[in-house]
C-alpha positions in Angstrom: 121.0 98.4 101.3 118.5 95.6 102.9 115.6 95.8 105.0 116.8 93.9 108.1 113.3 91.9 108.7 114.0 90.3 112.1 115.5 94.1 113.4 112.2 95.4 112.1 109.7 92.6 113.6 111.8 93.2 117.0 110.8 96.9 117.0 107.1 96.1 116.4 107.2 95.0 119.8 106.7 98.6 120.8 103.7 98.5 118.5 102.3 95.2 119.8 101.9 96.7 123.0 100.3 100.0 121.8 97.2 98.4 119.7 97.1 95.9 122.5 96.1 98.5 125.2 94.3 100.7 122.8 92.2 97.6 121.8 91.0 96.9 125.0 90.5 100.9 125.9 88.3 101.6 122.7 86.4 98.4 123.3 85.3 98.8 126.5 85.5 102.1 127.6 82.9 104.1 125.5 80.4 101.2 127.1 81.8 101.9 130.5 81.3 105.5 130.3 77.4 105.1 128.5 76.8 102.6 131.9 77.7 104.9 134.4 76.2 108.0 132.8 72.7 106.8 132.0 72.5 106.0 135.9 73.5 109.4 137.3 71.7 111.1 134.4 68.3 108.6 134.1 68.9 106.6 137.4 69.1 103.4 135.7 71.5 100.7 133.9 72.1 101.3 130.4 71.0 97.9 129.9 67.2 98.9 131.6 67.2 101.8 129.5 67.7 100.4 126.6 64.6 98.3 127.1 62.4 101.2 128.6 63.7 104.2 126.2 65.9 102.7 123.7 66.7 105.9 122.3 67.0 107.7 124.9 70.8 105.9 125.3 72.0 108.4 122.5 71.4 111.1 124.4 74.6 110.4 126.8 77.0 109.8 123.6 77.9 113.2 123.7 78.9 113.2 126.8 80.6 109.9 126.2 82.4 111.6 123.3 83.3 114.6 125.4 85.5 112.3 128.0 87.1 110.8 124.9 87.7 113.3 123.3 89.4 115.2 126.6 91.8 112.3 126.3 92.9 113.0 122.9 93.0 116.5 124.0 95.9 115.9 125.8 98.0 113.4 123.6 97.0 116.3 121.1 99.5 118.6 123.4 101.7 115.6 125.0 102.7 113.6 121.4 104.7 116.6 119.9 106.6 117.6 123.3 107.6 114.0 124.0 108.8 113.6 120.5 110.8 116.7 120.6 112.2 116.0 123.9 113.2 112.6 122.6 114.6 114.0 119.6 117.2 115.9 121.8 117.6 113.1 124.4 120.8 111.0 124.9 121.9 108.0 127.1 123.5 104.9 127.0 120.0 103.1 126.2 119.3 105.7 123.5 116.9 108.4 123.1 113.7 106.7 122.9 114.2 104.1 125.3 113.7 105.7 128.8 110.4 107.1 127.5 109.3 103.5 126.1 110.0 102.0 129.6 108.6 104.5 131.7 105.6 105.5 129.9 104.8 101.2 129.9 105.0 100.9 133.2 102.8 103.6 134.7 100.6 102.8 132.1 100.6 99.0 133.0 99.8 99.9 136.9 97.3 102.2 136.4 95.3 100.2 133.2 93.4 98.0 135.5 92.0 100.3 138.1 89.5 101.5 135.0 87.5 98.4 135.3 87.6 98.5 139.1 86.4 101.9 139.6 84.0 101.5 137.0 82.5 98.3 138.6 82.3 100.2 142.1 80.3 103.3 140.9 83.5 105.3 141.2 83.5 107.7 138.2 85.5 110.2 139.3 88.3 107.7 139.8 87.5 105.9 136.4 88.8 109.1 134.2 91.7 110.0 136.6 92.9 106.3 135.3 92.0 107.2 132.3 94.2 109.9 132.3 96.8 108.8 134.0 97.0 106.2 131.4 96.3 108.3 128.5 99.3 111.0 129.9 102.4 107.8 130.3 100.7 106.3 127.0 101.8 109.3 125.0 105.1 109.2 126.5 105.6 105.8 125.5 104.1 106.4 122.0 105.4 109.0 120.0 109.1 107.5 120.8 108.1 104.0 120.1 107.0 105.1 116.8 109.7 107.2 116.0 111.9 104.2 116.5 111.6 102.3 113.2 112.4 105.8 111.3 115.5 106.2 113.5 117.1 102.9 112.6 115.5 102.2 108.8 116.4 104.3 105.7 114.1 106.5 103.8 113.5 104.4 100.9 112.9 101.0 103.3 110.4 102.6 105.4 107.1 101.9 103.9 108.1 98.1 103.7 109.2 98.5 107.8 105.8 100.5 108.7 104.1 97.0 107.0 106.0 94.5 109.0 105.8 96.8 112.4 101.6 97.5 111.6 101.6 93.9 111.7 103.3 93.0 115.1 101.0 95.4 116.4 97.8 93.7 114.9 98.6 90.9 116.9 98.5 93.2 120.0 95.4 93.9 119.0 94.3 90.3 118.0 95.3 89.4 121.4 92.5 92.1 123.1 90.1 90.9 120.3 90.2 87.0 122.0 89.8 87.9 125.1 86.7 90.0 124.3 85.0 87.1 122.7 85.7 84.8 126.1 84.8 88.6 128.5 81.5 89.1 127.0 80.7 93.0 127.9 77.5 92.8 126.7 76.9 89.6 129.1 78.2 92.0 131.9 76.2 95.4 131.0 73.1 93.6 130.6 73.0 91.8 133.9 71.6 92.4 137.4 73.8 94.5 139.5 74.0 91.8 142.1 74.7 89.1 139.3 77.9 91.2 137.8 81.3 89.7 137.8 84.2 92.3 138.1 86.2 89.8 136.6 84.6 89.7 133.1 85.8 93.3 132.8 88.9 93.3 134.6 90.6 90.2 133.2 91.5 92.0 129.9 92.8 95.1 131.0 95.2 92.9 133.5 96.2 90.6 130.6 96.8 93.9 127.9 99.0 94.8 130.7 101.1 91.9 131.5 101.6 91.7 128.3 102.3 95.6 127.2 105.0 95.2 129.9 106.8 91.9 128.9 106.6 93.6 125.0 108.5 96.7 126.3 111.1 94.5 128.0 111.5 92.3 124.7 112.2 95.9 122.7 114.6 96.8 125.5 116.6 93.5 125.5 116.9 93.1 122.0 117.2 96.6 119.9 120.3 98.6 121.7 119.8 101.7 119.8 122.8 103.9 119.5 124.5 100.4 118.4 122.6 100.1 115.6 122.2 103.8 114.4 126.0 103.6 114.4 126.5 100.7 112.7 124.3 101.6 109.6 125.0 105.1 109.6 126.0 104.8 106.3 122.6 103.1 105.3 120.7 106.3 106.8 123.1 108.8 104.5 122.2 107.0 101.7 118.7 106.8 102.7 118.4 110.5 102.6 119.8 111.0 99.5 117.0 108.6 97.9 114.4 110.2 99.9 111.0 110.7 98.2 110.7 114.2 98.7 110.0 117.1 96.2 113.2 119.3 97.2 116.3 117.6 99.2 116.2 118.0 103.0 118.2 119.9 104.5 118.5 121.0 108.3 120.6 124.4 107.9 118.3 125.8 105.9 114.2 126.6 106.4 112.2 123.8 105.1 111.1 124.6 101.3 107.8 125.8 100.3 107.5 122.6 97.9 108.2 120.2 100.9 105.6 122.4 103.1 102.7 122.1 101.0 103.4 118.2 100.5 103.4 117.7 104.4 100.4 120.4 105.3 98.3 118.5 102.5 99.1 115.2 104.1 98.3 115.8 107.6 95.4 117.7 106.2 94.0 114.4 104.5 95.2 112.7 107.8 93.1 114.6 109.6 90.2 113.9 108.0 90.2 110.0 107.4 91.2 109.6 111.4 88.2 111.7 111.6 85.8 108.9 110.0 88.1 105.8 111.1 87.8 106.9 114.6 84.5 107.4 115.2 84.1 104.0 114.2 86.4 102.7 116.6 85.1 104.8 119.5 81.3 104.1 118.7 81.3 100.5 117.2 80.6 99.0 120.4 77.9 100.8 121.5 76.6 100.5 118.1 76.2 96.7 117.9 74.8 97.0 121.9 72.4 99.6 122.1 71.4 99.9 118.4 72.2 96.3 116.9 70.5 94.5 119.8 73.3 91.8 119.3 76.2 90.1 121.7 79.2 92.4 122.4 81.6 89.7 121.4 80.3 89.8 117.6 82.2 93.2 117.6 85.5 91.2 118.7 84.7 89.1 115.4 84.6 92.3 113.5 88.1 93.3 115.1 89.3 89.7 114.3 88.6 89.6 110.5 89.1 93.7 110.0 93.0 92.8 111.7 93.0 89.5 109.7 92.2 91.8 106.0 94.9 94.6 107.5 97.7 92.0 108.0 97.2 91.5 104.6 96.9 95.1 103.4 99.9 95.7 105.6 101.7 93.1 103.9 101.6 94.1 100.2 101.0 97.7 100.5 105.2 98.4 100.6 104.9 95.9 97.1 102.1 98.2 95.7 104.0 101.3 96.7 107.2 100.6 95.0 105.2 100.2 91.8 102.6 102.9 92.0 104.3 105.5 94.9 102.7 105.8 97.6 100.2 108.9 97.2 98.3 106.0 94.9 98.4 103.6 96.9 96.7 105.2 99.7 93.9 107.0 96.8 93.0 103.3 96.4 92.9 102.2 100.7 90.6 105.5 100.5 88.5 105.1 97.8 88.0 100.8 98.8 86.7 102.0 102.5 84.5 104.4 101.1 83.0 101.7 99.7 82.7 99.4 102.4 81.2 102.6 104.2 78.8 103.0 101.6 77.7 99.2 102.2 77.4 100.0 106.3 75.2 102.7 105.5 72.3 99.8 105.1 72.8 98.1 107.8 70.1 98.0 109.8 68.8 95.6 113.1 68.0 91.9 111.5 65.6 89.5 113.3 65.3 89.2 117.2 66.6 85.6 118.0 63.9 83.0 118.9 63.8 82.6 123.1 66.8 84.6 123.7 67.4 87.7 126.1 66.0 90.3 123.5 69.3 90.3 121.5 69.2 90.4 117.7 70.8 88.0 115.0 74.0 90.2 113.8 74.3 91.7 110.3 76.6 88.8 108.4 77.1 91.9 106.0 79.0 93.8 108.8 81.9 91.3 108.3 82.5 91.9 104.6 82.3 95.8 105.5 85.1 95.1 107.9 87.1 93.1 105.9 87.1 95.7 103.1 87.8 98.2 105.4 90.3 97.2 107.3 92.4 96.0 104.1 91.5 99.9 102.4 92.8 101.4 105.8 96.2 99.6 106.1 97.2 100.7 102.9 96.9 103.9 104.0 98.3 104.0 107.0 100.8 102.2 105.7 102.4 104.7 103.6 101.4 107.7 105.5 103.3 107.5 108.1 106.6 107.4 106.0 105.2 109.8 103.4 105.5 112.6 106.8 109.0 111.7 108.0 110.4 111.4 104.8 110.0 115.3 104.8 112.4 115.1 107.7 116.3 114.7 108.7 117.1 111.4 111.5 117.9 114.6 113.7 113.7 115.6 113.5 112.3 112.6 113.2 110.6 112.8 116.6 109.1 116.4 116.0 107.7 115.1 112.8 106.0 111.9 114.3 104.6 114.7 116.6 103.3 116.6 113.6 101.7 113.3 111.9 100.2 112.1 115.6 99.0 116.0 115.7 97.2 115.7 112.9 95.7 112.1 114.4 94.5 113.3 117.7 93.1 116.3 117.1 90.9 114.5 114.8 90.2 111.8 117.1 89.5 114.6 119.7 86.9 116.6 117.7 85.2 113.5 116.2 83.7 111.7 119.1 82.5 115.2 120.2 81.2 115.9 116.7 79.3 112.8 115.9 78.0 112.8 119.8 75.9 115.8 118.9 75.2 114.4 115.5 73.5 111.5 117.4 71.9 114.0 119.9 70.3 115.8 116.9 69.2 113.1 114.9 68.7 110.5 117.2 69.9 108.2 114.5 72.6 105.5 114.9 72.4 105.1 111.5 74.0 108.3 111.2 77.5 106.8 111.9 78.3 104.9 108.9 77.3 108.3 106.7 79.0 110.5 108.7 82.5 108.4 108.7 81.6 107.8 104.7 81.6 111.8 103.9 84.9 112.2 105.7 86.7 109.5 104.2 85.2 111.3 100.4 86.6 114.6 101.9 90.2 113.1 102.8 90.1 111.0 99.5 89.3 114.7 97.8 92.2 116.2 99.3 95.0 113.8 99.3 94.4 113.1 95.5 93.9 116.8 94.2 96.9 118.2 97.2 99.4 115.8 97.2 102.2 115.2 94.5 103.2 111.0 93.7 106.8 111.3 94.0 108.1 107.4 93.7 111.6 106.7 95.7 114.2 105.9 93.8 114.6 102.2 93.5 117.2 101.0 96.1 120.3 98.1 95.2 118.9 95.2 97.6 121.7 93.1 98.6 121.5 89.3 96.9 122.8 86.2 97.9 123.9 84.9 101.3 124.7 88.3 102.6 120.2 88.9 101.9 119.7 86.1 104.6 121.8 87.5 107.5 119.5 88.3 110.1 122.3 90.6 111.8 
């Protein structure tokens, strides 16, 4: 048994082009929204109203974390019925592949129309693209995930969820560039008259180009009911070697040893997507409105938080096979709690000399991120296969639907939650504690909850058959 590396790189494709679009969507749409609310609620730019009333902008975060939060609302009900429906799918291009294609390319079609309605005043027609994206997004993505499962055997997947985390940092790194070259901040704080749509719609045309041509290189190259065929006896062996309390087993319910393992998992889930996505959501805003500083520094952020995950992604399979995996996320935990606990100073450095009332950025902020984002891969790293492992190849999509369950509905109370947070304390400092409390909560109960049940180790084949790329 061999992890097939170049099989496994191919299906990170389908990854590449999910962070890719989700890059670009959490990077500029939270700044979008704050824009157009603060001039139907105020009457004037965000950018004016940060100089008249600067805190006056985090009185609209709620509202901002309301339409976020009404997105993740509905992957919360779309993720598990698209991965059941999968799960019983068949065809000759397999049973994830017709959602992967069409979900891409309504997605692709609709992604730039946010920018354009946004830049014409047009809110109502900005969150129906939203949505419409959001909607083919999730058929696309609970699939696409459930793809490396389908084709890689239990003891293999924590090393596959490494290499395919890493294709899809490059989606990301790829929306990180382009916001450094599109400065929003540039855009938000100008005149009306002097704004360029096509500093803001540039990326989202770019994410997707390339989201489609990503989808078209996973459909050319990984034929799936080939491949499931052909290691079929790879998969067996994979279940028996399964890291899981009691054995699977489909005919019978699922045990009460194997329950408590998964609902403590997705329980901890829920709670660090809590903290690590109201990051994501606010960060922008964050380094505009309370910061002072260039939108583009957050792209930096992005660049060396992708550059320390790519790392983390790449050693956490290593670190699992000697530790098991329920330690090697208590570390990712407990090494972004402390560059939470770092954040949690941050505070607005000197204005620069002659400039446009922007501030010198917090050099601090990039260690934070760095640590970070190298804690957070090795968690998500190993979650992910922790979940299905608890499953047979016949529920794999169901489970993925359970795991991406827990995910959205954290990610759909949190921006929602730490809106009003803002709205009450008027604090942007209030971001980096509340995001350090969860990750304490989730460290709390994965460690306590959750048994370290190491796979057994697997025969790796040697030799010139370990260099076939076949």
């Amino acid at each position: 048994m061999k992890l097939n590396k170049k099989r496994t790189a191919l299906i990170g494709f389908a990854f590449f082009g999910i962070l890719l679009l989700w890059q670009v969507y959490d990077s500029w749409c939270p700044t979008f929204l704050t824009d157009i609310f603060a001039r139907r609620i105020y009457g004037m730019s965000s950018a004016e109203l940060k100089l008249s009333e600067p805190e006056t902008i985090l009185n609209v975060q709620w509202i901002v974390g309301i339409i976020m939060a009404c997105d993740n609302l509905a992957a919360l009900i779309l993720l598990p019925i698209f991965g059941s429906l999968s799960d019983r799918t068949h065809t000759r291009i397999g049973k994830r592949m017709p959602y992967i294609l069409v979900g891409t390319f309504v997605s692709a079609i609709a992604f730039p129309f946010i920018p354009l309605f946004f830049h014409n005043g047009n809110i109502a027609g900005m969150v129906i693209m939203m949505a419409i994206v959001l909607i083919f997004m999730m058929m696309y993505r609970n699939p696409a995930v459930s793809l490396m499962p389908d084709i890689t055997p239990k003891p293999l997947r924590a090393k596959a969820n490494g290499i395919i985390n890493i294709m899809g940092y490059f989606g990301g790194a790829f929306a990180t560039v382009l916001g450094i070259f599109m400065v929003l901040s540039k855009y938000i704080n100008a005149p009306d008259a002097e704004r360029n749509l096509w500093t803001i719609e540039l990326p989202f045309i770019v994410a997707s180009v390339l989201m489609t041509v990503s989808a078209l290189v996973l459909f050319f190259t990984i034929k799936e009911n080939k491949i499931e065929a052909d290691i079929a006896d790879e998969l067996a062996e994979g279940e028996r070697l399964a890291a899981v309390e009691t054995p699977v087993d489909d005919d019978k319910p699922m045990s009460k040893a194997n329950k408590r393992m998964l609902l403590a998992i997705l329980g901890a889930e829920f709670l660090w997507f809590m903290s690590d996505n109201a990051i994501g959501t606010y960060i922008g805003n964050y380094v505009i409105y309370y910061l002072n500083s260039v939108s583009s520094a957050t792209m930096y952020l992005t660049i060396i938080g992708g550059v320390a995950s790519v790392i983390g992604f790449a050693i956490a399979g290593t670190i699992a096979d000697r530790i098991g995996r329920k330690w090697t996320i208590s570390t990712g935990l407990a090494i972004t709690f402390v560059a939470l606990i770092i954040m949690c100073s941050v505070t607005p450095t000197r204005r620069i000399t002659g400039d446009n009332g922007e501030y010198v950025f917090p050099a601090v902020l990039f260690a934070v991120w760095a640590i970070k984002g190298f804690g957070m891969a090795l968690v998500h790293n190993c979650s992910f296969p922790m979940v299905v492992e608890l499953c047979s190849s016949k529920k794999i999509g169901k489970f993925t639907g359970y795991y991406y369950t827990a995910s959205m509905s954290a990610q759909t109370v949190t921006p929602i939650a730490l809106g009003l947070v803002f709205k009450a304390t008027f604090k942007w400092g209030a971001l980096p504690i509340y995001s350090c409390a969860l990750i304490a909560a989730s460290f709390a109960v994965f460690t306590l909850l959750v048994k370290n049940i190491k796979a057994e180790k697997v025969a790796n084949i040697k030799g010139i058959e370990a260099i076939d790329g076949d």
